[in-house]
Residue frames as a rotation matrix with the C-alpha (Angstrom) as fourth column:
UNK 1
0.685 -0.515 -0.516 -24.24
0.028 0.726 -0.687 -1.65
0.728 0.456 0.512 -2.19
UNK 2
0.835 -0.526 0.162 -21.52
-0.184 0.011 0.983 -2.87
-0.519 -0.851 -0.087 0.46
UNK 3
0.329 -0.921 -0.209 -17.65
-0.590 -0.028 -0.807 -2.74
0.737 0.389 -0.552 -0.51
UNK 4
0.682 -0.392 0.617 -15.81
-0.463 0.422 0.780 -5.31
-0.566 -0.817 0.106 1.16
UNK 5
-0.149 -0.988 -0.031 -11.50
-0.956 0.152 -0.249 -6.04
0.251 -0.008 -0.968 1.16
UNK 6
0.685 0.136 -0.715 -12.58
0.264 0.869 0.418 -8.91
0.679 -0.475 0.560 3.10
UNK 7
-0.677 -0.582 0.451 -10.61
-0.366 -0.265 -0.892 -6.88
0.639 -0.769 -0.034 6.08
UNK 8
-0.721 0.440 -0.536 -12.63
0.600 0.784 -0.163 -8.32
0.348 -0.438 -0.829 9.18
UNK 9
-0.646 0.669 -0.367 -14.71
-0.104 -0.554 -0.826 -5.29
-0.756 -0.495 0.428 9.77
UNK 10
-0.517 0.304 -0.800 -16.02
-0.856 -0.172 0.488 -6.15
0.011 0.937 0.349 6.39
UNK 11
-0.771 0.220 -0.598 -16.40
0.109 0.970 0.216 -9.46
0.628 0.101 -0.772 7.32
UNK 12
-0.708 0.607 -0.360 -18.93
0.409 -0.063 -0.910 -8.49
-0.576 -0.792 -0.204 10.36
UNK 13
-0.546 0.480 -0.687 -20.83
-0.450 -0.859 -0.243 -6.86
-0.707 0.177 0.685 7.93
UNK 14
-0.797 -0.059 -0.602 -20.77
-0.463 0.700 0.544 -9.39
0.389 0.712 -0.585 5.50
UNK 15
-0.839 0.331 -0.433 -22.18
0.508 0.762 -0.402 -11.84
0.197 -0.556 -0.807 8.55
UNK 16
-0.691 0.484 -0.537 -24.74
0.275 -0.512 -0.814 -9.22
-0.669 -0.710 0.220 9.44
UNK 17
-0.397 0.592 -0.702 -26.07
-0.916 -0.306 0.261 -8.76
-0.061 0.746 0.663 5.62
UNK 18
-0.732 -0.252 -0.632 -25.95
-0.416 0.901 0.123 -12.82
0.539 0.353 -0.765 5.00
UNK 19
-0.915 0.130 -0.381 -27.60
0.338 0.761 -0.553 -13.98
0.218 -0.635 -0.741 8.01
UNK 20
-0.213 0.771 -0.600 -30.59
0.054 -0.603 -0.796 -11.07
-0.976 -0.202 0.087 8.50
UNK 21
-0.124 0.365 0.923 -31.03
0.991 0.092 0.097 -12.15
-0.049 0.927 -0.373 4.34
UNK 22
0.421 0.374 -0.827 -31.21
0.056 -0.920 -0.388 -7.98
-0.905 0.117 -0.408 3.90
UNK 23
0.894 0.438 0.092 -31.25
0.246 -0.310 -0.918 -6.42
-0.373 0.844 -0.385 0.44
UNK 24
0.742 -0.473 -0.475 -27.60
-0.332 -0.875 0.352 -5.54
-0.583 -0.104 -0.806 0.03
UNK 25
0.838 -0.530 0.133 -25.57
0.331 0.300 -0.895 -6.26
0.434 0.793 0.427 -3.24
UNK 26
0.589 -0.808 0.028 -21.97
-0.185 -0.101 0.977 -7.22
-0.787 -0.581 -0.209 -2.11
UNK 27
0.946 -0.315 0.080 -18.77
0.121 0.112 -0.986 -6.22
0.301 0.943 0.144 -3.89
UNK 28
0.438 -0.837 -0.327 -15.46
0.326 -0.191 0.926 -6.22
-0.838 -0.512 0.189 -3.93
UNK 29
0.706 -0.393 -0.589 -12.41
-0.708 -0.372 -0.601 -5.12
0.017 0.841 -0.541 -6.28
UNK 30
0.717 -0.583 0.383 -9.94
0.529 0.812 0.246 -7.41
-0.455 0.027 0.890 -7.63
UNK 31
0.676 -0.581 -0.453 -6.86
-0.675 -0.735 -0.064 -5.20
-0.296 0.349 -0.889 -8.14
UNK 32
0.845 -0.406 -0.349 -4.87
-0.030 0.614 -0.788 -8.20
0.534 0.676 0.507 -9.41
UNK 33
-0.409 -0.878 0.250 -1.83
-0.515 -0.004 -0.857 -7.62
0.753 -0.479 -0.451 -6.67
UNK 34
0.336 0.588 0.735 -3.88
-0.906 -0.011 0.423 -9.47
0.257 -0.808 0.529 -4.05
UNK 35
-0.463 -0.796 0.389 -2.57
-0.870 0.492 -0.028 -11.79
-0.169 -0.351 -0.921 -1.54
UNK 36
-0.222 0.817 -0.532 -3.99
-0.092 0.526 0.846 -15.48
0.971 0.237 -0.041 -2.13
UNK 37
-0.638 0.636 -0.433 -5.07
0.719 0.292 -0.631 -15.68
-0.275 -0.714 -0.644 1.55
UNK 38
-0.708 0.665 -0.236 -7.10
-0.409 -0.659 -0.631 -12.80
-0.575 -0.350 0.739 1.10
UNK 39
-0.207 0.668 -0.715 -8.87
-0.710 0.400 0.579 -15.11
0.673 0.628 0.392 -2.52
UNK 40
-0.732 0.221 -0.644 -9.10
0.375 0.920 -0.110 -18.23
0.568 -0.322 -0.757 0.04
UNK 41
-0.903 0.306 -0.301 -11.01
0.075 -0.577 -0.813 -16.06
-0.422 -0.757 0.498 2.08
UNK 42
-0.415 0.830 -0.373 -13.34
-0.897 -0.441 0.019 -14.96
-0.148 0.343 0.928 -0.44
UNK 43
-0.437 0.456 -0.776 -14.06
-0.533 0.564 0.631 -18.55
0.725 0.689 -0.004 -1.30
UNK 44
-0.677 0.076 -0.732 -14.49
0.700 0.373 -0.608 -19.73
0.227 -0.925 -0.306 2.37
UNK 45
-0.835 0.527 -0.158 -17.09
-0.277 -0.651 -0.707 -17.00
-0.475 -0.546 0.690 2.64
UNK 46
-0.528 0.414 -0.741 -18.88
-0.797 0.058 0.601 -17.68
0.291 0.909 0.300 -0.23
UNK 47
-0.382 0.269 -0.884 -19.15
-0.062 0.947 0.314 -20.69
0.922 0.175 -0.346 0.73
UNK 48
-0.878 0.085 -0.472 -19.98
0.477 0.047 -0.878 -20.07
-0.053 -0.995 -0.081 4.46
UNK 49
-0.353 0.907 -0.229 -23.43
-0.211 -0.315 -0.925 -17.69
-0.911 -0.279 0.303 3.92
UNK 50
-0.406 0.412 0.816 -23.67
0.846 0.508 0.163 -19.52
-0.347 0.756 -0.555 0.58
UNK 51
0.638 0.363 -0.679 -24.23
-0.008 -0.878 -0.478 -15.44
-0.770 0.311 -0.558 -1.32
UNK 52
0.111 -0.543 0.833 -22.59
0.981 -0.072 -0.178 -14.33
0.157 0.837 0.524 -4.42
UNK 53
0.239 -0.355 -0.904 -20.33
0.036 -0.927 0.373 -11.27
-0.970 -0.122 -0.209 -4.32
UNK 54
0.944 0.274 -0.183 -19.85
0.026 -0.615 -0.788 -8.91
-0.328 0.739 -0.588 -7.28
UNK 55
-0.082 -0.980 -0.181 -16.19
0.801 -0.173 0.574 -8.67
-0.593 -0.098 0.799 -8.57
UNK 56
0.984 -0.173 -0.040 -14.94
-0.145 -0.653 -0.743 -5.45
0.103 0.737 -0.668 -10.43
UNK 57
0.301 -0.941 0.157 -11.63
0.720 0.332 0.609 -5.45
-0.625 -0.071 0.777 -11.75
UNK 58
-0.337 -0.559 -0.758 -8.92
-0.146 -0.764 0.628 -2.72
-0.930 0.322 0.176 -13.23
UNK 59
0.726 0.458 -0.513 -9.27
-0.440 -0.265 -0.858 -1.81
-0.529 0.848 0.010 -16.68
UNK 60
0.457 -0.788 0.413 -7.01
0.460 0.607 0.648 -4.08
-0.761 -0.107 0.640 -18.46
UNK 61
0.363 -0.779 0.511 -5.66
0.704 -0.129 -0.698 -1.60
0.610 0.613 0.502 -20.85
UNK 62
0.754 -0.239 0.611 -5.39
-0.533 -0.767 0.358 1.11
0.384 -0.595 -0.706 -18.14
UNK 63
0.674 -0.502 0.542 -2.97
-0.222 0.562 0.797 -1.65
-0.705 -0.657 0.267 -16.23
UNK 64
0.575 -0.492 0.653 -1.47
0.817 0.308 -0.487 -2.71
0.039 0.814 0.579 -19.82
UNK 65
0.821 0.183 0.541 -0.52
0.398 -0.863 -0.311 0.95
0.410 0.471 -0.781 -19.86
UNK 66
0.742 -0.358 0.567 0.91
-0.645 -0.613 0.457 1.76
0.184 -0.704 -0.686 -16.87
UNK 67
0.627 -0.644 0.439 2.96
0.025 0.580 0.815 -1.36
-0.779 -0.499 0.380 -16.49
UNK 68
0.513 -0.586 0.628 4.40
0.784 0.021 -0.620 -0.87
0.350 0.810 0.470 -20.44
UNK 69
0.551 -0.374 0.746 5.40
0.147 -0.836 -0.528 2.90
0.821 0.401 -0.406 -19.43
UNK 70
0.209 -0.598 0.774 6.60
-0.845 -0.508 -0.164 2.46
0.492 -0.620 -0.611 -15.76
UNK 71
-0.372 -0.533 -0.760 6.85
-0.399 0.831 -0.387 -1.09
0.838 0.159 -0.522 -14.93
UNK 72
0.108 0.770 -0.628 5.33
0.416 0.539 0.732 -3.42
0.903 -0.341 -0.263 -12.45
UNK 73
0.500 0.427 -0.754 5.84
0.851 -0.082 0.518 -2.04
0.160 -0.901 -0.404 -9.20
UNK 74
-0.494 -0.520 0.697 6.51
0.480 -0.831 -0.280 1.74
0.725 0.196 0.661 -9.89
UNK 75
0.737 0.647 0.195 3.95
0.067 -0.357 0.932 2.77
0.673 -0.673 -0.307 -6.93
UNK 76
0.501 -0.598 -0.625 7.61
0.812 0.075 0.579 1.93
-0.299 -0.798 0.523 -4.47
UNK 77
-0.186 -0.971 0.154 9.31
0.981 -0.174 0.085 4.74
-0.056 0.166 0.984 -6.22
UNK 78
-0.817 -0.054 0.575 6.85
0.154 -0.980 0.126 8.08
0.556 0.192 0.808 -5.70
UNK 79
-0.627 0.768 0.133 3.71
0.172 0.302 -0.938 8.67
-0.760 -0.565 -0.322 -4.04
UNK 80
-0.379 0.164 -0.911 2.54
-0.498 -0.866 0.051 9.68
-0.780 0.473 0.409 -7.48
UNK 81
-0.318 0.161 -0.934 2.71
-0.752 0.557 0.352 6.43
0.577 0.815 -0.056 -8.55
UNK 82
-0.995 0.008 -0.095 1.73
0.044 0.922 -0.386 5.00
0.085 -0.388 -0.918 -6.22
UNK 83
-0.435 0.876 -0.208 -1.34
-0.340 -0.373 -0.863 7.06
-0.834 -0.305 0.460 -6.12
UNK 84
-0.406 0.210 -0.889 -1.68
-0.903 -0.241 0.355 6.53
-0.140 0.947 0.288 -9.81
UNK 85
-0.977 -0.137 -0.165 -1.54
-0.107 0.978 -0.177 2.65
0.185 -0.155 -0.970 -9.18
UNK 86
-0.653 0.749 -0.112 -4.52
0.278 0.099 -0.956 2.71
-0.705 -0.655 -0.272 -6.33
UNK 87
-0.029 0.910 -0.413 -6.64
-0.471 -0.377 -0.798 4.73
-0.882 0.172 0.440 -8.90
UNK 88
-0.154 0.413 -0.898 -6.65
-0.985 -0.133 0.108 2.90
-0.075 0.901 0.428 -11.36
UNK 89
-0.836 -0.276 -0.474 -6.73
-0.167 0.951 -0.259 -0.43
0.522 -0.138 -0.842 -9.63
UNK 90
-0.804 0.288 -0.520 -8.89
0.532 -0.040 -0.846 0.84
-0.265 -0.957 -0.121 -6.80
UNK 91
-0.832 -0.028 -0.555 -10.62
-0.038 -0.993 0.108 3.81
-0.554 0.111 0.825 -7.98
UNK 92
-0.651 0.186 -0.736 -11.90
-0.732 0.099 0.674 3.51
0.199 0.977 0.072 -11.35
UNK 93
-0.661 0.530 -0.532 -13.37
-0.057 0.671 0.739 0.36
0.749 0.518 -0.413 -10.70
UNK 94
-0.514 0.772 -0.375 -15.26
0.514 -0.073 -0.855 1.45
-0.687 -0.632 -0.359 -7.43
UNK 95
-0.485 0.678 -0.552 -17.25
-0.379 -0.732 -0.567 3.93
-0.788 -0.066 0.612 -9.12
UNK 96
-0.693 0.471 -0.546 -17.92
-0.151 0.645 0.749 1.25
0.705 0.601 -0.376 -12.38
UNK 97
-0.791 0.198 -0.579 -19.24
0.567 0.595 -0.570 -0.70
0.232 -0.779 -0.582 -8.68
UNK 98
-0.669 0.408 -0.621 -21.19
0.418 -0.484 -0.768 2.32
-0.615 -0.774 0.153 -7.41
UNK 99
-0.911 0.318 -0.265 -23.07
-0.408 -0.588 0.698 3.51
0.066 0.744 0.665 -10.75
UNK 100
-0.091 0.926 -0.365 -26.62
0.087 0.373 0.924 3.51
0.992 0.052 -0.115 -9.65
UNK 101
0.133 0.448 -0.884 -26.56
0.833 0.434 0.345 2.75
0.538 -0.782 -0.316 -6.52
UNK 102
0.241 0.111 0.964 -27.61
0.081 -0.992 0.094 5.37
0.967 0.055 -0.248 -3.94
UNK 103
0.729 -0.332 0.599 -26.11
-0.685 -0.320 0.655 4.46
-0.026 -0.888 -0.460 -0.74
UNK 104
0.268 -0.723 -0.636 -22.64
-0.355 0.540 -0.763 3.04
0.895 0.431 -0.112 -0.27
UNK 105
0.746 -0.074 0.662 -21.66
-0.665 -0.021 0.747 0.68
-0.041 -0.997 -0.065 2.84
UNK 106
-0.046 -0.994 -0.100 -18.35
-0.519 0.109 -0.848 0.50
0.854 0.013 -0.520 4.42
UNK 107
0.494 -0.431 -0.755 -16.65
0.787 0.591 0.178 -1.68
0.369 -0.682 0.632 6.97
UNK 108
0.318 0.136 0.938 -15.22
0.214 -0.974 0.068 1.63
0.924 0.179 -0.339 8.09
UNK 109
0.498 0.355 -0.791 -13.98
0.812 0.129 0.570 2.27
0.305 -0.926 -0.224 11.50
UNK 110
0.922 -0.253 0.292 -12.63
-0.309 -0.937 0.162 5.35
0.232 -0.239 -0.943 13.40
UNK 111
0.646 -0.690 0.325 -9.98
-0.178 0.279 0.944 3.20
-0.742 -0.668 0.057 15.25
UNK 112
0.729 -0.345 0.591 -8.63
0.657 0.594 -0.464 2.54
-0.191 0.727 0.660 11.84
UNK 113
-0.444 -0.859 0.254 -6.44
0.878 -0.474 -0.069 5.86
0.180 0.193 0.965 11.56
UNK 114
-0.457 0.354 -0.816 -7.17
0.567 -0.590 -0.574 9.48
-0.685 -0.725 0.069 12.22
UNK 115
-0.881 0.328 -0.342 -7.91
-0.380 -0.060 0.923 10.19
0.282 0.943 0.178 8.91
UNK 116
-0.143 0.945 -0.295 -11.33
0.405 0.328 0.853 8.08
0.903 0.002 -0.430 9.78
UNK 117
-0.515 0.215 -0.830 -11.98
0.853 0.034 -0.521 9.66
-0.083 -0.976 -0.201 12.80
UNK 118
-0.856 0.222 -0.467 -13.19
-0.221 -0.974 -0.057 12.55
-0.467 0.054 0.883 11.20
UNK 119
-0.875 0.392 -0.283 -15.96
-0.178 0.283 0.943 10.86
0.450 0.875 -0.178 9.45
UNK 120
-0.364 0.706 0.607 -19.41
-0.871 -0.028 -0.490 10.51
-0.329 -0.707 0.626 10.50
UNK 121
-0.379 0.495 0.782 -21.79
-0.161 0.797 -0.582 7.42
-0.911 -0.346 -0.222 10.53
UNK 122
0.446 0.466 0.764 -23.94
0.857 0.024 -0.514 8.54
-0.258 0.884 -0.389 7.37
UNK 123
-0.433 -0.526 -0.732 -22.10
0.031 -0.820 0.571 11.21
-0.901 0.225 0.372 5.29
UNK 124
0.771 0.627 0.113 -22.80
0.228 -0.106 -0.968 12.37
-0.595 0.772 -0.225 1.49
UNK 125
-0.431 -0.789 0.438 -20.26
0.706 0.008 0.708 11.71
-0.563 0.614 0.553 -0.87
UNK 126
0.485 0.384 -0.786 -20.58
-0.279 -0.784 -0.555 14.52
-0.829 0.488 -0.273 -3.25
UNK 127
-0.847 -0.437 -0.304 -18.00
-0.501 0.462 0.732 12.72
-0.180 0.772 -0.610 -5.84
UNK 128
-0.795 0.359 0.488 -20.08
0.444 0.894 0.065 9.62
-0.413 0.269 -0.870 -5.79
UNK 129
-0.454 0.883 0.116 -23.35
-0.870 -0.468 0.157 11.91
0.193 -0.029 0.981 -5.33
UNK 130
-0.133 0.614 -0.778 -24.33
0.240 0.781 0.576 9.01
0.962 -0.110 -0.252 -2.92
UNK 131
0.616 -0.023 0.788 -25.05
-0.788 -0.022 0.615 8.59
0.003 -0.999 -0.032 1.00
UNK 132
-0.074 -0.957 -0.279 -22.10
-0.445 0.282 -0.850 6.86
0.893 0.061 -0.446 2.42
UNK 133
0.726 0.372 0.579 -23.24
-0.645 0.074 0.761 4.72
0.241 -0.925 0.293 5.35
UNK 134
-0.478 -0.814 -0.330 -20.54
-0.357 0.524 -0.774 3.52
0.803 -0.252 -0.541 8.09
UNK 135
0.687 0.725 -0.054 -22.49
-0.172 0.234 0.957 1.21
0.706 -0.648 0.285 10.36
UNK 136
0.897 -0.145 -0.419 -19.54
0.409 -0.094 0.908 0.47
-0.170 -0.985 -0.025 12.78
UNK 137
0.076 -0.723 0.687 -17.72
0.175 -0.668 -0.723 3.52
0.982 0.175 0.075 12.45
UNK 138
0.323 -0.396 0.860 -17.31
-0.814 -0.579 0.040 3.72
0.482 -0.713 -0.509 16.43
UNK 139
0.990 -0.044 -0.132 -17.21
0.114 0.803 0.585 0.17
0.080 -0.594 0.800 17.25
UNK 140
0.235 -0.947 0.217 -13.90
-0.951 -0.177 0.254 -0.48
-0.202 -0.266 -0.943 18.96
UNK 141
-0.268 -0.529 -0.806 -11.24
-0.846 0.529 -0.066 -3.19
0.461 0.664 -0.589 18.02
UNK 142
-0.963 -0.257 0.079 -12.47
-0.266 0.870 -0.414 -5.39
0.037 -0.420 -0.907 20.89
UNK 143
-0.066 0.789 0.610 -15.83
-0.170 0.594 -0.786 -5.42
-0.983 -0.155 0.095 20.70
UNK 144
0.177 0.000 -0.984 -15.34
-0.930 -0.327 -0.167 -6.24
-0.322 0.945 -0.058 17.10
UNK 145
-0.608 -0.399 -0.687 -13.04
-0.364 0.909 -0.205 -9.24
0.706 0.125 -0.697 17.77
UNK 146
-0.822 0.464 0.329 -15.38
-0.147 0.385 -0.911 -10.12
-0.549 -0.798 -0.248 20.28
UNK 147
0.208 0.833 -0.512 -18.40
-0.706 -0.235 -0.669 -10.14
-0.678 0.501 0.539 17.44
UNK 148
0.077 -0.528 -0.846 -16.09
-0.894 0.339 -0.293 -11.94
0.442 0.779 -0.446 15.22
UNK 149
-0.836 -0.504 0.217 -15.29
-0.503 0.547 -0.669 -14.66
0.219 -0.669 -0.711 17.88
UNK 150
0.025 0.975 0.222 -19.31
-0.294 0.219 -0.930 -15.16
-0.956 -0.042 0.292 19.06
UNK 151
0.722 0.689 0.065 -20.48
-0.256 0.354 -0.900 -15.96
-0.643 0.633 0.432 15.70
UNK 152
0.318 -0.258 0.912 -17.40
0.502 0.862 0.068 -17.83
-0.804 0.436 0.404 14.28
UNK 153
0.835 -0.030 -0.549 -16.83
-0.458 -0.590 -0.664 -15.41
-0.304 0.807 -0.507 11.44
UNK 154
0.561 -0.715 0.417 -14.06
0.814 0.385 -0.434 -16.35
0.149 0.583 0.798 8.80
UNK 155
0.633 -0.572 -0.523 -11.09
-0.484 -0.819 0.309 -13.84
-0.605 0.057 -0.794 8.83
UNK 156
0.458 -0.687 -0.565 -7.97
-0.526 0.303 -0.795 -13.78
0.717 0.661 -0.222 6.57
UNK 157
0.905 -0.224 -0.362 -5.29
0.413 0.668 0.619 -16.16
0.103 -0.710 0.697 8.16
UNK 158
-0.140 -0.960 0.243 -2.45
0.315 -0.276 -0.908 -13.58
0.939 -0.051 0.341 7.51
UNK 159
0.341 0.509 0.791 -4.12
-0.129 -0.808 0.575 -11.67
0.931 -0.298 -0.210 10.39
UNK 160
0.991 -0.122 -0.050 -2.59
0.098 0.424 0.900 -14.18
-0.088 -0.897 0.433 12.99
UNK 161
0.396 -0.839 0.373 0.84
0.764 0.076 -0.641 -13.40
0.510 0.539 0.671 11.13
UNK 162
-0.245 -0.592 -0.768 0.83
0.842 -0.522 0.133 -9.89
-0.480 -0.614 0.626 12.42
UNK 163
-0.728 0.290 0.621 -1.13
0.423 -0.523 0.740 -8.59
0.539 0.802 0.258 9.26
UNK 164
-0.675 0.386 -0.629 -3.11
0.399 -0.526 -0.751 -5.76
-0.621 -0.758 0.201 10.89
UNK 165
0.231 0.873 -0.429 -4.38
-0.157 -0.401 -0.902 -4.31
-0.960 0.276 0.045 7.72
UNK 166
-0.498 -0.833 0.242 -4.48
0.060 0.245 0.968 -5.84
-0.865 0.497 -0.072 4.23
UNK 167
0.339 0.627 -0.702 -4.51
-0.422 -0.565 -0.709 -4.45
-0.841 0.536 0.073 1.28
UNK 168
0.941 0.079 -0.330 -2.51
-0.339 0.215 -0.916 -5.52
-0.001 0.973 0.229 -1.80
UNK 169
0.854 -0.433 -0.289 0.25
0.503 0.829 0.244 -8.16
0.134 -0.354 0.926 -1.70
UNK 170
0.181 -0.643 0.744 3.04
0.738 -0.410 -0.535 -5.37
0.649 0.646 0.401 -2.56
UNK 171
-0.346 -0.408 0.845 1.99
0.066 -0.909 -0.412 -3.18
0.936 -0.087 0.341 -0.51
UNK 172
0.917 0.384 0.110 1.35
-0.238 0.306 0.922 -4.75
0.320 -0.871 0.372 3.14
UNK 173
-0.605 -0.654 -0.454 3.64
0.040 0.544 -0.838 -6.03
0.795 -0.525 -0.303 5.70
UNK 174
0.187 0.439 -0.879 3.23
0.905 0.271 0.328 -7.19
0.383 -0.857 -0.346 9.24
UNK 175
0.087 -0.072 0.994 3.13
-0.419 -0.908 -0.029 -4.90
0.904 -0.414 -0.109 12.05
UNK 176
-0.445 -0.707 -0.550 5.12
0.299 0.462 -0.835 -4.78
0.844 -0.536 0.005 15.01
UNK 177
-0.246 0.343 -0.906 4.01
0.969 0.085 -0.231 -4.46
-0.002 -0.935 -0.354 18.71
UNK 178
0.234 0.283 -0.930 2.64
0.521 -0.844 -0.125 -0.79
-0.821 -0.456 -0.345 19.37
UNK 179
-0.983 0.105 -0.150 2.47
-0.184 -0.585 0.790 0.44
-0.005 0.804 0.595 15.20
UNK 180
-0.404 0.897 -0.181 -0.28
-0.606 -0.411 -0.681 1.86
-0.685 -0.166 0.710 14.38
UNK 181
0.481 0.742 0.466 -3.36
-0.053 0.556 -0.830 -0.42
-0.875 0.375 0.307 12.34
UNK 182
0.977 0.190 -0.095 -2.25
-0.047 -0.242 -0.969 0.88
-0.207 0.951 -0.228 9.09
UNK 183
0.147 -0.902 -0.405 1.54
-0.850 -0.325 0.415 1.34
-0.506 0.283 -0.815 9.34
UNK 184
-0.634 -0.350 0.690 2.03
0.240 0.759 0.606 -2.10
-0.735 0.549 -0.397 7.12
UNK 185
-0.096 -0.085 0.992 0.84
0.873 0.471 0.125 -0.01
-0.478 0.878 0.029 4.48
UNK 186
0.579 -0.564 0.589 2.59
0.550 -0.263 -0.793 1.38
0.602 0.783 0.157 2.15
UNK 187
0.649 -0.547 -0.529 5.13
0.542 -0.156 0.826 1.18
-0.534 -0.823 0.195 4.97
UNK 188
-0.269 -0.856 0.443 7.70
0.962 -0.264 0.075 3.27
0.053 0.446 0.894 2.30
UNK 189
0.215 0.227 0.950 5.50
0.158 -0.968 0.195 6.54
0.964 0.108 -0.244 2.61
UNK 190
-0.872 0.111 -0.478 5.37
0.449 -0.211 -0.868 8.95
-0.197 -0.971 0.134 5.76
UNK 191
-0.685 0.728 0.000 2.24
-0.722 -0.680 0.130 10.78
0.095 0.089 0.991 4.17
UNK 192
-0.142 0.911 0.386 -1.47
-0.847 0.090 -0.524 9.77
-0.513 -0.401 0.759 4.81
UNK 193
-0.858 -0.399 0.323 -2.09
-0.255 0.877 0.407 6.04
-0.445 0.267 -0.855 4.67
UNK 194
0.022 0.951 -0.309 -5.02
-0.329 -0.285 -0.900 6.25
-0.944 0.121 0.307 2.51
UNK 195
-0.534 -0.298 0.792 -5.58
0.573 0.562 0.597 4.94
-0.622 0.772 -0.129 -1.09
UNK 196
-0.972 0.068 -0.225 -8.21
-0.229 -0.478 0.848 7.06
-0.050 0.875 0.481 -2.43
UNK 197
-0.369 0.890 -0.269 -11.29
0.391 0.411 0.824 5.44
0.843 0.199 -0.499 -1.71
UNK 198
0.551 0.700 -0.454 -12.02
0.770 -0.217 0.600 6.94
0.321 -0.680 -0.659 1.63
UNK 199
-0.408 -0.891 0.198 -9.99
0.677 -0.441 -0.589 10.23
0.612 -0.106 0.783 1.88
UNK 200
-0.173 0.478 -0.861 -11.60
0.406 -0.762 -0.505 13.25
-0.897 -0.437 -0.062 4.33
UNK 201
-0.305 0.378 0.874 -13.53
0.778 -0.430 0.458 15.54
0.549 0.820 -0.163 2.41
UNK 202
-0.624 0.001 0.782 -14.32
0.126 -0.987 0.103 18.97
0.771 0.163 0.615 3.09
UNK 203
-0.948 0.305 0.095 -16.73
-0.081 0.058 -0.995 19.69
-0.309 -0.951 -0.030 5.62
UNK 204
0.086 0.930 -0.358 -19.89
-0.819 -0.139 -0.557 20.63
-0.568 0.341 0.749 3.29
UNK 205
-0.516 -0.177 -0.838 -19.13
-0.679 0.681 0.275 17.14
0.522 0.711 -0.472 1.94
UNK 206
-0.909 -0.383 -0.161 -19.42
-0.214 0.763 -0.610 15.45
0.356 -0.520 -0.776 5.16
């Protein structure tokens, strides 16, 4: 199965499952905080390789919960909650996504933060108890946008805004000239810009 934000490394993948017709059930999560360019997107793909993608979405009492006991956008006021947020938006419903399946593919890249640089092509989740394939985990940012550019690909349209990496409406901004990929998100932390779905793991994980 392939996870895809609809971030544009996702999208190359997307174009690369779609067009070579290859076996791979695409999904995505719908954490409900999402920007609507990122839903025009999904429907402008759809409709471009003409495929059907999987949604998973939060538990809706887990969300009922958490917004009765700490209110809608407690994730700005700890990293605790904000972590809490991600996993039960983010989390939770990847692994609903991943039950069964025995390899997981990411849109993944090293250039994405240093936190991915430590990661290898194929890896073995030991949570998931899957194989974890990153197919361009070395590709750099230009031959990407160069890949993206050749074959027309859709992208979000914040991206021309200044949106470097997006993730949930709340918790994105743009990025300025020379910040790193990620700093527009969860621009309020200084700790590891990382939700939970792809954190380093141990070494006998990797």
């Amino acid at each position: 199965k392939f996870s895809s934000a609809f971030g544009e490394e996702d999208q190359v993948i997307t174009h690369i499952i779609a067009t070579n017709h290859l076996p791979i059930t695409i999904f995505t999560l719908d954490t409900g905080r999402l920007f609507q360019e990122t839903y025009e997107l999904m429907d402008r793909t759809r409709a471009r390789y003409r495929i059907s993608v999987e949604t998973y979405f939060p538990d809706a009492g887990d969300v009922e919960k958490l917004v009765r006991t700490k209110g809608f956008n407690s994730f700005y006021e700890s990293v605790e909650n904000r972590k809490e947020c991600c996993y039960i938006r983010k989390v939770k419903p990847l692994r609903r996504a991943l039950q069964g399946a025995s390899v997981w593919v990411t849109g993944l890249r090293a250039g994405q933060s240093a936190n991915r640089q430590t990661f290898q092509v194929v890896e073995w989740d030991a949570d998931l108890q899957l194989v974890k394939y990153n197919p361009i985990l070395h590709w750099s940012y230009d031959e990407m946008q160069a890949f993206i550019a050749a074959n027309k690909i859709p992208v979000n349209s914040l991206h021309a805004k200044g949106f470097a990496s997006i993730g949930c409406a709340p918790c994105t901004r743009a990025i300025q000239p020379g910040e790193d990929i990620r700093a527009g998100r969860w621009w309020w932390e200084q700790t590891q810009k990382e939700c939970g779905l792809h954190e380093a793991k141990p070494a006998e994980q990797r």
